[in-house]
Backbone as ProteinMPNN parsed JSONL, in Angstrom:
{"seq_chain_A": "XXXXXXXXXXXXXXXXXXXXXXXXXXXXXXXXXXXXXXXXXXXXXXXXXXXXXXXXXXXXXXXXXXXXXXXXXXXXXXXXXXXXXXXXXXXXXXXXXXXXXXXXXXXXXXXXXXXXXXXXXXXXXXXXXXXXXXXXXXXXXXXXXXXX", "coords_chain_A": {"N_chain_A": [[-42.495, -39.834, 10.541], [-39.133, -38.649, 10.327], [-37.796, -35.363, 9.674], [-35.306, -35.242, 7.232], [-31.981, -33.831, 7.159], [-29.911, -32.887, 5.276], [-26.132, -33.074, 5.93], [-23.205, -31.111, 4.859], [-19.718, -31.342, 4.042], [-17.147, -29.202, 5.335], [-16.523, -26.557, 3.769], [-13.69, -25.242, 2.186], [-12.493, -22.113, 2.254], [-9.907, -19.769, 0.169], [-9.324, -16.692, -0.511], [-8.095, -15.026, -3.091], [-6.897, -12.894, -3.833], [-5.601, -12.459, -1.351], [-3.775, -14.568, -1.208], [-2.429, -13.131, -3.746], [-1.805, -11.331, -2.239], [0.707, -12.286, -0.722], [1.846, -13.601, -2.221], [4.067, -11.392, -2.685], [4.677, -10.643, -0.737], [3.116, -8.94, 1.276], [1.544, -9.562, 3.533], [3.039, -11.529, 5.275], [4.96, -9.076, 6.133], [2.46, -7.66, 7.495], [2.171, -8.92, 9.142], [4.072, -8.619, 11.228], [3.476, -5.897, 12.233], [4.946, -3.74, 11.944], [4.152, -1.594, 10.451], [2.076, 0.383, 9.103], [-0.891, -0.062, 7.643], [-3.233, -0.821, 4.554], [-6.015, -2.232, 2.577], [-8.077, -3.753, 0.5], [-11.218, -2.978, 0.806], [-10.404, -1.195, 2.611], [-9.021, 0.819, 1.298], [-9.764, 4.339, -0.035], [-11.233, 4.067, -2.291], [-12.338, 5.745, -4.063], [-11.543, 8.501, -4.208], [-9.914, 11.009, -5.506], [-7.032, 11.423, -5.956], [-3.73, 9.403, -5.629], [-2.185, 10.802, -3.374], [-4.884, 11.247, -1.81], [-5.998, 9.028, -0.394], [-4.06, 8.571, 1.119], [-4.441, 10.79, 3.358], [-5.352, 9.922, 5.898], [-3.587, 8.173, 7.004], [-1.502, 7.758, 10.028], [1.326, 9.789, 10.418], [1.757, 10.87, 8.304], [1.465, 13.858, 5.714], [0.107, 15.611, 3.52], [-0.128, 17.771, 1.923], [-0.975, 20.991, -0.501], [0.685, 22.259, -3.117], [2.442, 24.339, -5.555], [0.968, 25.025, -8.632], [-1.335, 23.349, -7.953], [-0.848, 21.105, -7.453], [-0.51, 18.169, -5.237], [1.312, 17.394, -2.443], [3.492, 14.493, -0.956], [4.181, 14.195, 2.785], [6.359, 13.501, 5.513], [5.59, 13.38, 8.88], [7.306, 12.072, 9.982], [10.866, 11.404, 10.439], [13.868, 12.976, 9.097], [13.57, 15.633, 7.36], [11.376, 15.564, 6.268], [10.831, 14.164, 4.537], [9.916, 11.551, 2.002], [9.63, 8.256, 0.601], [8.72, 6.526, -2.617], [7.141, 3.49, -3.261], [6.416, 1.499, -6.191], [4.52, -1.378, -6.816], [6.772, -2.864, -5.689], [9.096, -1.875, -6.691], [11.568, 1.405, -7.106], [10.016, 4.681, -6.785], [10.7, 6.964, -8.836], [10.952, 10.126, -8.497], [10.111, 13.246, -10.559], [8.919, 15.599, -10.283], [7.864, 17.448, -7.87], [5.063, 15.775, -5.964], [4.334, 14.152, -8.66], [3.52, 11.775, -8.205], [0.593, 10.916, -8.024], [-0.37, 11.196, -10.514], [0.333, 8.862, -11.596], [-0.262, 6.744, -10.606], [-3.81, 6.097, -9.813], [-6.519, 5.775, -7.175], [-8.228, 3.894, -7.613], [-7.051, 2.292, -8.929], [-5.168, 0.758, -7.27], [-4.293, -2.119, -4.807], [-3.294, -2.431, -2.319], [-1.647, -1.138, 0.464], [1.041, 0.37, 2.38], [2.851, 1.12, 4.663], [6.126, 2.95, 6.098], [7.544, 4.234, 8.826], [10.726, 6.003, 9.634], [12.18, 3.919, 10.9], [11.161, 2.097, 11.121], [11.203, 0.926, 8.097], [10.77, -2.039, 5.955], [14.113, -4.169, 4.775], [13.866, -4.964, 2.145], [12.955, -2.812, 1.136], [14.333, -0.188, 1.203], [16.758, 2.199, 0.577], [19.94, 2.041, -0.71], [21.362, 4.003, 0.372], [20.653, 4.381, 2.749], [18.409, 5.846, 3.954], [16.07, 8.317, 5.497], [13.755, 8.006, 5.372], [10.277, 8.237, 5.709], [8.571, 5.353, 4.187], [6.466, 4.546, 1.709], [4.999, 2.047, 0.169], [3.239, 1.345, -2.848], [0.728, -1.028, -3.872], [-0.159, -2.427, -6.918], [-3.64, -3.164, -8.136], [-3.607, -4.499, -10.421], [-0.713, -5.737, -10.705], [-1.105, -7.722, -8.219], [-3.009, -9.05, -9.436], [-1.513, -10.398, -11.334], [-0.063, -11.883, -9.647], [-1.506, -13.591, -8.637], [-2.438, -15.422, -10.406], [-0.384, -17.067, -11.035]], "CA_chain_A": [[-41.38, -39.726, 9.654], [-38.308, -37.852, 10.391], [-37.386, -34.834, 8.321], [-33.783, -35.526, 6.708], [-31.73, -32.632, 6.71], [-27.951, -33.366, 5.162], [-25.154, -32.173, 6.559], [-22.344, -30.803, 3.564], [-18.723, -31.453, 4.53], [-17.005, -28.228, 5.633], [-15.298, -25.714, 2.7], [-12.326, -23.918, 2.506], [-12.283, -20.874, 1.314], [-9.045, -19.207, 0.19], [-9.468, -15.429, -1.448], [-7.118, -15.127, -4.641], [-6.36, -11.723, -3.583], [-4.718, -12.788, -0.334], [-2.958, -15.263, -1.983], [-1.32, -12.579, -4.023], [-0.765, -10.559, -1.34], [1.157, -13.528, 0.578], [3.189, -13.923, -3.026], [4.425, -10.126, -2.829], [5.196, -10.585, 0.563], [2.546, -8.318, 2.1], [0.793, -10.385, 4.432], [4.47, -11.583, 6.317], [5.272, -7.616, 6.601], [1.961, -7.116, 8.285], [2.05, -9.623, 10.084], [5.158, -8.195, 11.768], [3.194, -5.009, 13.105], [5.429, -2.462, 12.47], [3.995, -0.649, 9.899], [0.481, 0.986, 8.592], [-1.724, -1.103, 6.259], [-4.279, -0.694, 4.186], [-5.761, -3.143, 1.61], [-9.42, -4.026, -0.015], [-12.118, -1.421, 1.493], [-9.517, 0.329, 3.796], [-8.402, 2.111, 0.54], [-10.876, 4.881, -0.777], [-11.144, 4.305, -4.103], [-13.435, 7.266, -4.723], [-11.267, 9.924, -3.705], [-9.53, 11.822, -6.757], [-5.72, 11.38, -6.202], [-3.499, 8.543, -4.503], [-2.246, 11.509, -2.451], [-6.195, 11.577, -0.853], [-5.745, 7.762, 0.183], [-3.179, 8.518, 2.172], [-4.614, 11.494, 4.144], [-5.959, 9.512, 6.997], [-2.57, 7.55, 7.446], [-0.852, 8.195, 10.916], [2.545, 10.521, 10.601], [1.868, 11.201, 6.692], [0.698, 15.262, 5.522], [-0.743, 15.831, 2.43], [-0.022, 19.311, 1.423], [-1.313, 21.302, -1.796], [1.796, 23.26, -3.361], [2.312, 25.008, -6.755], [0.621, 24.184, -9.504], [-2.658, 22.963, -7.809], [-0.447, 19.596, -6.755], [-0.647, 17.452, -3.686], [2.443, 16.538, -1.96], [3.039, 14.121, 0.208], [5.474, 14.271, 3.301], [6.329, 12.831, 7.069], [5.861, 14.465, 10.114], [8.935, 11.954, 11.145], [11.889, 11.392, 9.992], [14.795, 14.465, 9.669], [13.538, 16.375, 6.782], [9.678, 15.164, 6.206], [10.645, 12.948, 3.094], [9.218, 10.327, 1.299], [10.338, 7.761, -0.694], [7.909, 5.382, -2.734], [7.698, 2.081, -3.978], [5.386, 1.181, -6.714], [5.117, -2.646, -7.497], [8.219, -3.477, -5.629], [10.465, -0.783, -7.497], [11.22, 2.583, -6.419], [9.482, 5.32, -7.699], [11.582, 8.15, -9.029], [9.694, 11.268, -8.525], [10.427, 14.093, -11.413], [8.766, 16.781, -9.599], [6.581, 17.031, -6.526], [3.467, 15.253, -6.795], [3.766, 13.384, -9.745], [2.628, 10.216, -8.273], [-0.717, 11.469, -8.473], [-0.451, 11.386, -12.376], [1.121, 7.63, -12.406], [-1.379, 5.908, -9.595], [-5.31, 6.296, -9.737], [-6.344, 5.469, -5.97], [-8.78, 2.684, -8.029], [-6.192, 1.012, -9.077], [-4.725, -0.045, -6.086], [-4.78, -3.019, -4.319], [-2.572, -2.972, -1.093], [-0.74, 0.592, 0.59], [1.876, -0.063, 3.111], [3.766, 3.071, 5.315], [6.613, 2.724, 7.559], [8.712, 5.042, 9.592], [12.315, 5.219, 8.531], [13.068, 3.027, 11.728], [10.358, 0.197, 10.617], [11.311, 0.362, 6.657], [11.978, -3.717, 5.817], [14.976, -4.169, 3.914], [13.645, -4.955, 1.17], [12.766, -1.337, 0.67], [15.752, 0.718, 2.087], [18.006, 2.333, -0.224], [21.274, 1.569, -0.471], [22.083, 5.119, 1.223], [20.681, 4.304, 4.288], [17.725, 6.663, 3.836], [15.648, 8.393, 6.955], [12.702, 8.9, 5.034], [9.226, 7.628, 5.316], [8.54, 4.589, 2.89], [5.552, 4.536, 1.197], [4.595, 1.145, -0.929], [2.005, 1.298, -3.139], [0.702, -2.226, -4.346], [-1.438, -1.834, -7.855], [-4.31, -4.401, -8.45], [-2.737, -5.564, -11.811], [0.236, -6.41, -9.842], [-1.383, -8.542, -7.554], [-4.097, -10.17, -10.302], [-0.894, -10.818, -12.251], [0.585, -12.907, -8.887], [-3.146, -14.455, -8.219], [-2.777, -16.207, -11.839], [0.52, -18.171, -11.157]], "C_chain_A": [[-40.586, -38.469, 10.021], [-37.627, -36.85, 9.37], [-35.906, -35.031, 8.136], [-32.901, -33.764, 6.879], [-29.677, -32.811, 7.069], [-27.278, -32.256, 5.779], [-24.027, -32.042, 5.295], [-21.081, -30.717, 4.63], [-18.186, -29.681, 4.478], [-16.198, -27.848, 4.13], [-14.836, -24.84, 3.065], [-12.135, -22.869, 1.676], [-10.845, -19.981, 1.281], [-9.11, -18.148, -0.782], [-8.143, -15.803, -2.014], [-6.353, -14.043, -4.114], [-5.247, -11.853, -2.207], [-3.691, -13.637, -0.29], [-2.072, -14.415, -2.917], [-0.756, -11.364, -3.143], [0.561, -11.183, -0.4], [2.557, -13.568, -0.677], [3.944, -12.221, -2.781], [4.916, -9.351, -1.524], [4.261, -9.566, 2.104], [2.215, -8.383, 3.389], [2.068, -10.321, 5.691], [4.717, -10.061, 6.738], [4.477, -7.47, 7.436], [1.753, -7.775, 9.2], [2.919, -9.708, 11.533], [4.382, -6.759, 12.834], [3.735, -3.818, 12.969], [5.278, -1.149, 10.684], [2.557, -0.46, 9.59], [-0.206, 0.478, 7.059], [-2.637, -0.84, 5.89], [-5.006, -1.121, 2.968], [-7.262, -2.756, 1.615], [-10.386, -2.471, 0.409], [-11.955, -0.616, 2.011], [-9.226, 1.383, 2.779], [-9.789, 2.757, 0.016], [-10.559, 4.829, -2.25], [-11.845, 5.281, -5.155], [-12.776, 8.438, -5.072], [-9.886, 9.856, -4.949], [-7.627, 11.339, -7.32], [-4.89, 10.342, -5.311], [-3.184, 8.903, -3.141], [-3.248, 11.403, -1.173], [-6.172, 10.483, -0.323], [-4.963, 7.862, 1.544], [-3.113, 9.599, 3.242], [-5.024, 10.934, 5.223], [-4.864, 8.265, 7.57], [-1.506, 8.462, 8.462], [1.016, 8.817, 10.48], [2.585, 10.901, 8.61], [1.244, 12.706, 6.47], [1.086, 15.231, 4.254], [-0.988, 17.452, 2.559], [-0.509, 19.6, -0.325], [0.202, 22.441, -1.643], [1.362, 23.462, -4.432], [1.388, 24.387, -7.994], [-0.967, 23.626, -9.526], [-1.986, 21.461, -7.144], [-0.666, 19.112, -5.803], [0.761, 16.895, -3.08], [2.417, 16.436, -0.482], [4.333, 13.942, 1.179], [5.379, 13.938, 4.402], [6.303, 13.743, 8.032], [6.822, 13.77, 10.924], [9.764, 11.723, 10.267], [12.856, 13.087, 10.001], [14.02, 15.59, 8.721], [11.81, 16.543, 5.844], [9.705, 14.466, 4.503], [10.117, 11.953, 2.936], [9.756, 9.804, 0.471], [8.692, 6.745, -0.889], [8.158, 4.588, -3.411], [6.316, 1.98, -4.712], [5.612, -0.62, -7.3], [6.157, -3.376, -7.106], [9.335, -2.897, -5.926], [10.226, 0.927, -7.009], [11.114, 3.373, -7.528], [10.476, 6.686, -7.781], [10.797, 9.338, -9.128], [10.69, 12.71, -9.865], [10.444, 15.388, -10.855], [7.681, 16.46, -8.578], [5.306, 16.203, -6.889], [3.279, 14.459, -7.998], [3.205, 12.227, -9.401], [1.318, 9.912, -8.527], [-1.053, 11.098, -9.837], [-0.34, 9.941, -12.772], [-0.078, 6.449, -12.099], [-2.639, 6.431, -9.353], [-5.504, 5.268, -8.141], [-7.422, 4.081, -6.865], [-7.806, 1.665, -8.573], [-5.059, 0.502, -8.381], [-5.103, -1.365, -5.301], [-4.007, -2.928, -2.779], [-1.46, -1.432, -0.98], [-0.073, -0.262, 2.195], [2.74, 0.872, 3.424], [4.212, 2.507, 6.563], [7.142, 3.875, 7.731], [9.916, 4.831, 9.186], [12.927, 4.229, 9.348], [12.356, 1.705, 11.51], [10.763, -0.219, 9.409], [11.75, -1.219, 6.596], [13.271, -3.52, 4.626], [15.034, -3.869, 2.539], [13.584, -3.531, 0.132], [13.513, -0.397, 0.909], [16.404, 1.259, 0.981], [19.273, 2.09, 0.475], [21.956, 2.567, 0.527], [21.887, 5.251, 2.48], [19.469, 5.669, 4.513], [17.196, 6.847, 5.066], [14.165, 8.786, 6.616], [11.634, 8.109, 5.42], [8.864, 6.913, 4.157], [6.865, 4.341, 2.772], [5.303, 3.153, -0.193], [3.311, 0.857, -1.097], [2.062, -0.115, -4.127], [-0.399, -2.446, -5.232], [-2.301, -3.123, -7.947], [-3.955, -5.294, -9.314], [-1.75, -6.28, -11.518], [-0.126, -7.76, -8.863], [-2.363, -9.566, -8.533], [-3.045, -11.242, -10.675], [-0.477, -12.355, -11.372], [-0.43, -13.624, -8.439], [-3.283, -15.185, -9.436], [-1.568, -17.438, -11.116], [0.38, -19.156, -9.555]], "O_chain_A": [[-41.141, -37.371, 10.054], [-37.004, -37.271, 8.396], [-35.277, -34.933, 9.189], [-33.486, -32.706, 6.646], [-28.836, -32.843, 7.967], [-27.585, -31.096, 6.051], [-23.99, -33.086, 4.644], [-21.196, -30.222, 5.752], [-18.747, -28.926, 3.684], [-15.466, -28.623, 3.514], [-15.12, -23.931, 3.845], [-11.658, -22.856, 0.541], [-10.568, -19.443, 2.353], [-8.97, -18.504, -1.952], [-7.327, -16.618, -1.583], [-5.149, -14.225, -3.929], [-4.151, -11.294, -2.228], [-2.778, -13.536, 0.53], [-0.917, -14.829, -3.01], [0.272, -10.696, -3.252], [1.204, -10.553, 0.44], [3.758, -13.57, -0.406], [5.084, -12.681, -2.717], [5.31, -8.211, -1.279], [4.545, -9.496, 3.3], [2.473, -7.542, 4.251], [2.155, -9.535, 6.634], [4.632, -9.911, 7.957], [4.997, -7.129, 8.498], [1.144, -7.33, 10.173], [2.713, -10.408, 12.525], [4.705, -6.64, 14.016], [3.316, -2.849, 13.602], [6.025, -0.322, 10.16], [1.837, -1.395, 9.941], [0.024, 0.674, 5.865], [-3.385, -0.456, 6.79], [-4.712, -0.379, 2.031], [-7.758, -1.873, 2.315], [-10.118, -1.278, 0.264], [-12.606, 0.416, 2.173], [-9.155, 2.575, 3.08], [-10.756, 2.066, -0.305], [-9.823, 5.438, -3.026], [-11.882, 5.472, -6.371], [-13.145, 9.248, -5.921], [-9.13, 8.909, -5.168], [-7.152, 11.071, -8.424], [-5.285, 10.316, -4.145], [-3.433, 8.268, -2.116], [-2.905, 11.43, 0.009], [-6.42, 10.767, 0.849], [-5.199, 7.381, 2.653], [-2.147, 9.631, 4.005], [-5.155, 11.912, 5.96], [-5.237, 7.497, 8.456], [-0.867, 9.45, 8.099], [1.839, 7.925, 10.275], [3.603, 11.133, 7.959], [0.277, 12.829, 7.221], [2.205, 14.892, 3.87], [-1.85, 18.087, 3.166], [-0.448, 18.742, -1.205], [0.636, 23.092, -0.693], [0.232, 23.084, -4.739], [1.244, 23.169, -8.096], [-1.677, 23.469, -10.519], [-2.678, 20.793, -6.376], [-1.316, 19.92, -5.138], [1.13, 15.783, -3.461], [2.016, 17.082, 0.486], [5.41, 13.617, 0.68], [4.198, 13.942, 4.75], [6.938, 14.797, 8.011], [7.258, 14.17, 12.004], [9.364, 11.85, 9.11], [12.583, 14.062, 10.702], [13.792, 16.616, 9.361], [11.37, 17.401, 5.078], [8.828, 14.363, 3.645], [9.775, 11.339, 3.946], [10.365, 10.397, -0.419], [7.887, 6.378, -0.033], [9.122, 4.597, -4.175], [5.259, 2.262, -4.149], [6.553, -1.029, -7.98], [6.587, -4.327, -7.76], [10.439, -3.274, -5.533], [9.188, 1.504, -6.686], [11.598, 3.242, -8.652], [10.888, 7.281, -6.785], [9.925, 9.388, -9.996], [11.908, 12.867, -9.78], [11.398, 16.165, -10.817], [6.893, 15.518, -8.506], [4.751, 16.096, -7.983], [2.151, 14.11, -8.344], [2.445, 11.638, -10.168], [0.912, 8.905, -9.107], [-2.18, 10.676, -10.096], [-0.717, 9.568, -13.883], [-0.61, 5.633, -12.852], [-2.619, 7.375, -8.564], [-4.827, 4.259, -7.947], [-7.031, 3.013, -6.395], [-7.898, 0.437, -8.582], [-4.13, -0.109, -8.909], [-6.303, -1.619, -5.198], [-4.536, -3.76, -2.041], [-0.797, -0.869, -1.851], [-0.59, -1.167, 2.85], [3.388, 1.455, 2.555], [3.64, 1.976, 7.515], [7.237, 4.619, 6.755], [10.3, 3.848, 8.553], [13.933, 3.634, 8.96], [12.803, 0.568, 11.662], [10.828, -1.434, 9.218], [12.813, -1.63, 7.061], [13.189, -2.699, 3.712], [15.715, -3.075, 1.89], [13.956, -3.293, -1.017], [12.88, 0.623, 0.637], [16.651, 0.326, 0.217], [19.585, 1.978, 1.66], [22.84, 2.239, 1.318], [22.549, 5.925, 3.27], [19.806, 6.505, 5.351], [17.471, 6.012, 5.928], [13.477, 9.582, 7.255], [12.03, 6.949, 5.536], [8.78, 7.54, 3.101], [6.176, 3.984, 3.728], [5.459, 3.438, -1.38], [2.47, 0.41, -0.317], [2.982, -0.377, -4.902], [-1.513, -2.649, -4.749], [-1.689, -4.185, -7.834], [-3.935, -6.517, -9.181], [-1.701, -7.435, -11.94], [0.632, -8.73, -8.852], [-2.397, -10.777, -8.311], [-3.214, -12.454, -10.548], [-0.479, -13.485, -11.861], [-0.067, -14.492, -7.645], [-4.407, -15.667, -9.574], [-1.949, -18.549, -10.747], [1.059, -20.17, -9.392]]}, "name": "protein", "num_of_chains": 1, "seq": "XXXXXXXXXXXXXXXXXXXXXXXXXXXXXXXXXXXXXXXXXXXXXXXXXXXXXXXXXXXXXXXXXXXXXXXXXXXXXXXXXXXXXXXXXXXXXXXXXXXXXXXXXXXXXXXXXXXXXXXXXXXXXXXXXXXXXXXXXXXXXXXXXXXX"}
């Protein structure tokens, strides 16, 4: 007697999370190449400030200034600026460093850094900026686009 041993038709597995990175357009951007990614386990979620996330991202410095703050700035572009995007919307900074205060590096889901010559459109200001773009993509954001 021959032992039996079924065979189960193949499954497809499609993560949720990649699915809302695909609605939010992530995926297509990186799929392009021209900028610095960092999603699921790439981000430290341990480390204290979103600032510290982004210390190990190519042409980005992470300075401490007044206050005890962290700010963060380009080693390209003309004047070592930063602009960021939180969610899709740009983030208006008050004073140095506040992003720190707004974004917990745990509650991230998806970080995304171009050069001012890679920025996609999407993210550009209207002024024609030269800065380093920085989009940060929060988990709630993406759960929210992993429901519909």
């Amino acid at each position: 007697m021959s032992e039996y041993v079924p065979v189960l038709e193949t499954v497809r597995v499609t993560a949720a999370r990649e699915r809302a990175l695909d609605a939010v357009g992530y995926a297509r951007r990186k799929r392009s190449g021209l900028g610095h990614y960092l999603e699921g386990e790439q981000i430290n979620t341990n480390a204290l400030h979103f600032s510290d996330v982004l210390r190990t991202v190519p042409g980005i410095r992470v300075q401490t200034a007044g206050m005890g703050r962290q700010v963060v700035t380009s080693t390209r572009g003309v004047n070592g600026c930063v602009m960021f995007w939180v969610d899709g919307t740009p983030w208006q900074s008050m004073e140095p460093g506040d992003i720190d205060d707004f974004i917990k590096p745990h509650e991230l889901g998806a970080i995304e850094v171009y050069s001012p010559t890679t920025t996609p459109a999407e993210f550009q200001s209207p002024s024609g900026s030269s800065c380093t773009t920085i989009v940060g993509w929060t988990s709630r954001r993406l759960d929210r686009n992993r429901r519909r």
